[in-house]
N, C-alpha and C positions, 0 to 999 in steps of 0.2 A: 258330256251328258250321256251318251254312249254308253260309256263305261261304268257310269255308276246303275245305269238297266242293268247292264249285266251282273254287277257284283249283287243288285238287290233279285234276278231273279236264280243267282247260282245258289243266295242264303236261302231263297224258299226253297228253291228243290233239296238244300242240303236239310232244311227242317221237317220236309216232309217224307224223304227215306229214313228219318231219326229216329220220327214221331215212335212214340211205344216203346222203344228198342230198350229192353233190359240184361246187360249183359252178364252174364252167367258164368261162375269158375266148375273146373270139371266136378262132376257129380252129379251138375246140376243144382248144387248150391249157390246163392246168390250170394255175391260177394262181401254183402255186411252178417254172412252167418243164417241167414233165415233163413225158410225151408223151402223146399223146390220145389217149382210150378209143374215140374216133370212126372213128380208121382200120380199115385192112386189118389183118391181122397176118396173118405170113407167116415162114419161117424162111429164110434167105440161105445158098444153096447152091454160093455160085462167088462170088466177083469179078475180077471184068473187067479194074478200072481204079482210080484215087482217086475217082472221081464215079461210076459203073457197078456194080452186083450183079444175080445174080440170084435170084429167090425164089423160094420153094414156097409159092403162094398158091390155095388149092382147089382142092390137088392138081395144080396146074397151074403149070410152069417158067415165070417169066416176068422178063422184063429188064426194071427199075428204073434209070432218070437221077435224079441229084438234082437238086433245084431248087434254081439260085439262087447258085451256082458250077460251078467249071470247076480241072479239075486237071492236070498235064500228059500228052501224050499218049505212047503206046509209043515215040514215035523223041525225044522232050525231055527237057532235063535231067531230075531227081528224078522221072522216071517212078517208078523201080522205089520209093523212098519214099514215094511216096504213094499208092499202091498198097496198098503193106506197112501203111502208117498206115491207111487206109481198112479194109482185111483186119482188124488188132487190133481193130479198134471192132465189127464186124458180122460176123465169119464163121461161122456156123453159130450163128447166137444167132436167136432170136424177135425181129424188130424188127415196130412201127408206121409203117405209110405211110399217109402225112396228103396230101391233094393240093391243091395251089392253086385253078388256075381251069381248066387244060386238061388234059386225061386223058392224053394221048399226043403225042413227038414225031413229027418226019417219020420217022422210023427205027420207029416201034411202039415203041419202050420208052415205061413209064408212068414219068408226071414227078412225083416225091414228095420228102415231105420224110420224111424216115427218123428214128426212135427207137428205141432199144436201152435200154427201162427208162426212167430221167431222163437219159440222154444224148442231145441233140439231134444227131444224126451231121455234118447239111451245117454246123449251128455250130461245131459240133469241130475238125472239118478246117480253116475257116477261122484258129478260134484258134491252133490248132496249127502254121500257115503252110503247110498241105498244098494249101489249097486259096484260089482267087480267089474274088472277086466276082463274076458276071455277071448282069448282068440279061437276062430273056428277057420281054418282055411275053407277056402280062397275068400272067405267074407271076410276083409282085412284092413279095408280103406279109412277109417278111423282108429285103428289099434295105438297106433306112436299117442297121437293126440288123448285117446281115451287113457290111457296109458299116465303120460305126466299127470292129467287130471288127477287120476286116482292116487298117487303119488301125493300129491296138494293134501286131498280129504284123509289120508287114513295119518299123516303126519297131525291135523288138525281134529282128528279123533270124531269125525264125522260122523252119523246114522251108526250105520250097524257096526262102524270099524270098532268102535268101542267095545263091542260085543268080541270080540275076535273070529269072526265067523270066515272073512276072507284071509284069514293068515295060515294060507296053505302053498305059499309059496313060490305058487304055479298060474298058468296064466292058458294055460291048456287043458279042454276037459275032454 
């Protein structure tokens, strides 16, 4: 009789160090993909651009680059698509900004990686053919993965690949 106190009160105390516990792969990404509890949160009050928003982040307007692609600009083809692509996924929703390794480009926009719930946005865009690949050192930790994606989309003549606006080669700006 002893012994089963003990086994019932070793499973409570093992259910109540447990309680909550969500464990987490590095980045901060939770392990089925969805976005991190670690970031900023912020609500997106404008976009710019397919790669560009801007947030209300503690109380304060502030412009966001995504990390890790590159979308066309105001005067290239499917600007105005990917744009509109970029707008469906994030416009006035609550998104997570996860950041790589540097806070800010040369311009002051902070360089994040964006989630709206379990949609990864700069993944999205890529699958979707909205957006390229670029690598920007040291902001790197999605590249391989962003990478095969867009490999997937510009094979499947996706958004703008169809345009040939990314067919430059290169994966460095």
């Amino acid at each position: 009789m002893k012994r089963i106190w003990t086994l019932i009160l070793l499973s409570l105390l093992a259910c109540t160090f447990t309680y909550g516990f969500e464990p987490t792969a590095p980045d901060g990404i939770t392990p089925d993909g969805g976005w991190s509890p670690y970031g900023d949160q912020g609500t997106v009050v404008g976009v710019i651009d397919g790669d560009t928003i801007d947030v209300m982040l503690n109380g304060e307007r502030v412009r966001v680059r995504y990390v890790g692609v590159n979308t066309p600009e105001r005067d290239e083809p499917c600007y105005s698509d990917a744009r509109r692509a970029n707008a469906d996924l994030v416009d006035g929703k609550l998104v997570t900004l996860v950041k790589d390794v540097s806070d800010e480009d040369r311009f002051g926009r902070l360089l994040r990686y964006v989630y709206v719930g379990g949609v990864f946005v700069n993944q999205r865009l890529v699958e979707q053919g909205y957006a390229e690949v670029v690598s920007y050192p040291p902001d790197t930790a999605h590249f391989n993965e962003f990478r095969q994606i867009e490999q997937q989309a510009s094979a499947a003549n996706r958004g703008c690949h169809a345009t040939g606006i990314f067919n430059d080669n290169t994966y460095e700006r």
